[in-house]
N, C-alpha and C positions, 0 to 999 in steps of 0.2 A: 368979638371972638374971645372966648376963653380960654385960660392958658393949657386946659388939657386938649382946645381942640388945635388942629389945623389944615390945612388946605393945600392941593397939589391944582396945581391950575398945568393943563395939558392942551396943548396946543391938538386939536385933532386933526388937523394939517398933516401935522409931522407921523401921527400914527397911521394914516392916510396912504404917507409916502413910505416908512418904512417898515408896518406890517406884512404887509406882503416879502418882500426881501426877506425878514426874520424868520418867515415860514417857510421859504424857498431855503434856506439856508439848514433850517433844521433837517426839512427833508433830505436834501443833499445828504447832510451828516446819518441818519438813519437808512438810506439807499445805500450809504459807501460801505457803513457796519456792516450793511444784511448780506451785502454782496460781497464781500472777502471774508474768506474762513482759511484759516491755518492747520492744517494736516500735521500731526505730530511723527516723528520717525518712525514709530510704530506700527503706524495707523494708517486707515485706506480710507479715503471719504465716498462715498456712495450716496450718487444724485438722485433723488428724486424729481419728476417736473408732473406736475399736476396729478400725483397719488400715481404716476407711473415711471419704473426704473429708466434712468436717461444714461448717465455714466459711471465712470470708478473713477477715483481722480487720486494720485500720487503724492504721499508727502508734502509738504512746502507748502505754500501761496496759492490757493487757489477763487475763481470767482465763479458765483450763483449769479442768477437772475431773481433780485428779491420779488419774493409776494410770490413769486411762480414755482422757482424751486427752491428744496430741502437738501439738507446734507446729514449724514449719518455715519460717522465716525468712528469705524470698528476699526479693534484692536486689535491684528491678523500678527503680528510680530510677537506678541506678549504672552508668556505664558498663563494661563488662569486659572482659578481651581474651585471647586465645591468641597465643601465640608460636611460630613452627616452624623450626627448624632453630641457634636460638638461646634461651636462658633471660636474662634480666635478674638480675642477682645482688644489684646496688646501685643503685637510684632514684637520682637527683638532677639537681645541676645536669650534672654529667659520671658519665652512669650506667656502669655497667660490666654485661657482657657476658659469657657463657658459653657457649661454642660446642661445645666439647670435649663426644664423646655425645653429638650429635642429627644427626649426617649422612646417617643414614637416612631422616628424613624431609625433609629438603632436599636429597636427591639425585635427580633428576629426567632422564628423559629427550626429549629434544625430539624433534617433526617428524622431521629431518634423522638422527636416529640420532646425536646429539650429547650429550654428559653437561653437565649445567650446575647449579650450585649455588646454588639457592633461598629464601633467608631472607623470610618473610614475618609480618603480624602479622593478625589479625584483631579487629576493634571489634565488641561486638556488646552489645545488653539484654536482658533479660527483660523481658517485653509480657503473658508470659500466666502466672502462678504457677500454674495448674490446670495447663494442656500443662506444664508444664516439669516439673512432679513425675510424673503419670501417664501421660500420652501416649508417654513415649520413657524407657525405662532407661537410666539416668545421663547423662543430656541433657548431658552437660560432654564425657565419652569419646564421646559420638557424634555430637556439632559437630568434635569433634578428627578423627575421621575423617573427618567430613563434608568440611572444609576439606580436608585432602589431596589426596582423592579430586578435587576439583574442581580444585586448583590441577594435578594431576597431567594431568587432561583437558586441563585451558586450555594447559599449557608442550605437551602431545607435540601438540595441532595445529600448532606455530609452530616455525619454524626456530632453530636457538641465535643467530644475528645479532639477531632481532625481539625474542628475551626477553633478550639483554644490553643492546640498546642502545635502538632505537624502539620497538621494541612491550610496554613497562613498564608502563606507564598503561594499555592497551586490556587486558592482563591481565589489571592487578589488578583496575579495571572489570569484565569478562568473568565472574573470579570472585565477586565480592561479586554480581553478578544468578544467574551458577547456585547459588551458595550460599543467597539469600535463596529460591529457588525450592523446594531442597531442604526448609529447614527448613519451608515452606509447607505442602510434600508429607506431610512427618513431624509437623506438629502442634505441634513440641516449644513450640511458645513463646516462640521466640527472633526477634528482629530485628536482621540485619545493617547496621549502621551504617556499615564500613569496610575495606576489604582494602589495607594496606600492604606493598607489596614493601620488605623492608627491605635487602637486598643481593642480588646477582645478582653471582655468578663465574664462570668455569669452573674446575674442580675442580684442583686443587694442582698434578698432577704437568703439563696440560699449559697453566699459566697463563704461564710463559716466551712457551711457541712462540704462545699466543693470542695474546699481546701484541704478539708481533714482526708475526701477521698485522694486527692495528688499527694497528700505526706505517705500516706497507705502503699501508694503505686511505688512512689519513689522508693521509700522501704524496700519494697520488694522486689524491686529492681538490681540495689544492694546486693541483697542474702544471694539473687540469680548470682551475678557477678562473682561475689563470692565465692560461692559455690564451683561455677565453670573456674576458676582461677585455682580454686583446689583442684578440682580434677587435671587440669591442662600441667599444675605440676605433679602430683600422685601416678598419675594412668602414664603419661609417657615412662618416666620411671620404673616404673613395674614393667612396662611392657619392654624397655629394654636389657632390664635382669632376665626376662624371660627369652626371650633374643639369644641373651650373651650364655644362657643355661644350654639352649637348642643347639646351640653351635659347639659348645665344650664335648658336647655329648654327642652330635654327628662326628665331630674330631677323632673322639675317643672311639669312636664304632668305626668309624673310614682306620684309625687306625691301629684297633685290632684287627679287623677282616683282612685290610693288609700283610700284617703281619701274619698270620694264618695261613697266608694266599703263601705267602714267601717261604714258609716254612714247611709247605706243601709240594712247593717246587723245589725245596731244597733236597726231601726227603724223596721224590722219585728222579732228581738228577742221581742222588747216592743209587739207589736203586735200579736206576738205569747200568750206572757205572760196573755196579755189584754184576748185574748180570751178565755183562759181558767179561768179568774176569773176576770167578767170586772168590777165589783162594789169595790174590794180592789185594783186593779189596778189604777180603777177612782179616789179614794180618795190618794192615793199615790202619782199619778199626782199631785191634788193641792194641797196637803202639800208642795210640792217639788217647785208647782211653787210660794204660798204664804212664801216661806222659802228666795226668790229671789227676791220679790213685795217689801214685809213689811219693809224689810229694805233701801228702798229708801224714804219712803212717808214721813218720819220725826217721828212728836208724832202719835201716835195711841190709841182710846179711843174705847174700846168695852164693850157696856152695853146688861143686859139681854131684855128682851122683854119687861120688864115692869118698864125698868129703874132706878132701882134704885142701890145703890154700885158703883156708878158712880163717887165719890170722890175719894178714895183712888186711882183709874187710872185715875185720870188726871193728878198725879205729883206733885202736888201746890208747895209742898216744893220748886222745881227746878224754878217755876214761878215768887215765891217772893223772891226767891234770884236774878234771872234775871228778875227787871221788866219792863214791854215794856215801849217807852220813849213818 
């Protein structure tokens, strides 16, 4: 023999004897594997026994019949999502984003015969592990259509101004109740939790001129504002000078006509009185108006008829004390 070769000399006895055992043993160890599966807290394990539904089996430990039955392990606890028009590449705190390849399903036309670009997310459970396996083929691809289909509904009722700007929320709203109506329809099992619009564009080439029309709107949005904010301080202004003008002037009319009225009844109380006694009346009068004369005219000198006593009322005292120059 040469030194590269050599020789296992095997007794075939002993493979004889312990072949068998080594095969019985493997088996063992691949029946024990196939037959214990571990249910995660999450998760509901759903038996199949010969391509037909057998049990639900809970959390924990559980054991199959290998070669005979399957287990299938939905996620009924966990929330889970589709993404459309974008894929998530990198979780975290600053997740990153993959958009490049999916503009076909975020391509959308609206109402108005307008193109507009669509990013949305969809939240949804597993409620029923029976519907989700048998009721609907591949209950994942036919939520993904499902969603489209609806979001596609919900954007072409609405004009492209409503799904860029105000009407975001009434959409994604809109969609999450047609959506949970559809899955209802189809059985599949699922319950929508959520419809996230995650961006809203208009498409590349005319997001320039889009933009220049929203600086346009906003403008003018301004000059409105503006404008009302002049008038809301100008117009009340004016309108209560004109107020406080109405009222000076009713005042002044209520009180003339008043005073008119008064002196209307003042003049036929006199004339009432006059007539019932018009000779102390008359003489009443001109006391009343020589009480108002006399003391304007200055000195005053009244003599009898036959004039005389006419010195003591002239004064003289006051005349030689002041005498004219």
């Amino acid at each position: 023999m040469s030194d590269n070769q050599f020789e296992i000399n095997v007794n075939p006895d002993w493979i004889k004897k312990y072949l068998s055992k080594i095969i019985l043993a493997i088996a063992v160890i691949i029946v024990v594997f196939s037959a214990v599966k571990t249910v995660g807290p999450e998760e509901e394990g759903v038996v199949i026994q010969l391509g037909e539904y057998n049990r639900t089996v809970l959390p924990g430990l559980n054991f199959i019949i290998p070669f005979v039955e399957t287990m299938y392990k939905i996620p009924v606890q966990r929330q889970l999502k589709q993404e459309f028009g974008f894929r998530t590449s990198a979780a975290g705190v600053r997740s990153d984003y993959v958009k490049s390849g999916y503009g076909d399903e975020s391509m959308m036309l609206t109402g108005d015969l307008n193109l507009t670009d669509v990013e949305w997310v969809v939240q949804y459970r597993i409620v029923n592990s029976y519907n989700y396996l048998f009721r609907v083929r591949n209950a994942e691809k036919t939520l993904n259509d499902m969603s489209e289909a609806a979001m596609r509904k919900i954007v072409g009722d609405r004009t492209v101004n409503e799904v860029l700007t105000v009407g975001r929320q009434e959409i994604a709203t809109s969609v999450e109740v047609l959506l949970q109506e559809m899955c209802d329809e189809y059985e599949n099992g699922i319950r929508i939790d959520q419809v996230v619009l995650q961006d809203v564009n208009p498409p590349e080439p005319v997001k320039p001129s889009f933009n220049a029309v929203n600086e346009a709107q906003q403008e003018r949005e301004t000059l409105i504002n503006q404008a009302e904010a002049d008038y809301n301080r100008v117009i009340p202004r004016a309108r209560g000078i004109a107020d406080e003008t109405i009222q000076l002037a009713e005042a002044y009319a209520l009180n003339r006509v008043n005073g008119a009225k008064g002196e209307a009844n003042r003049f036929n109380s006199v004339f009432e009185a006059y007539v019932k006694a018009p000779e102390v009346t008359r003489q009443r009068l001109y006391l009343e108006t020589l009480e108002k004369v006399l003391p304007k005219i200055g000195n005053t000198v009244i003599t009898d008829e036959s004039g005389s006593n006419v010195l003591p009322l002239l004064n003289l005292n006051k005349a030689i004390q002041n005498p004219a120059p």
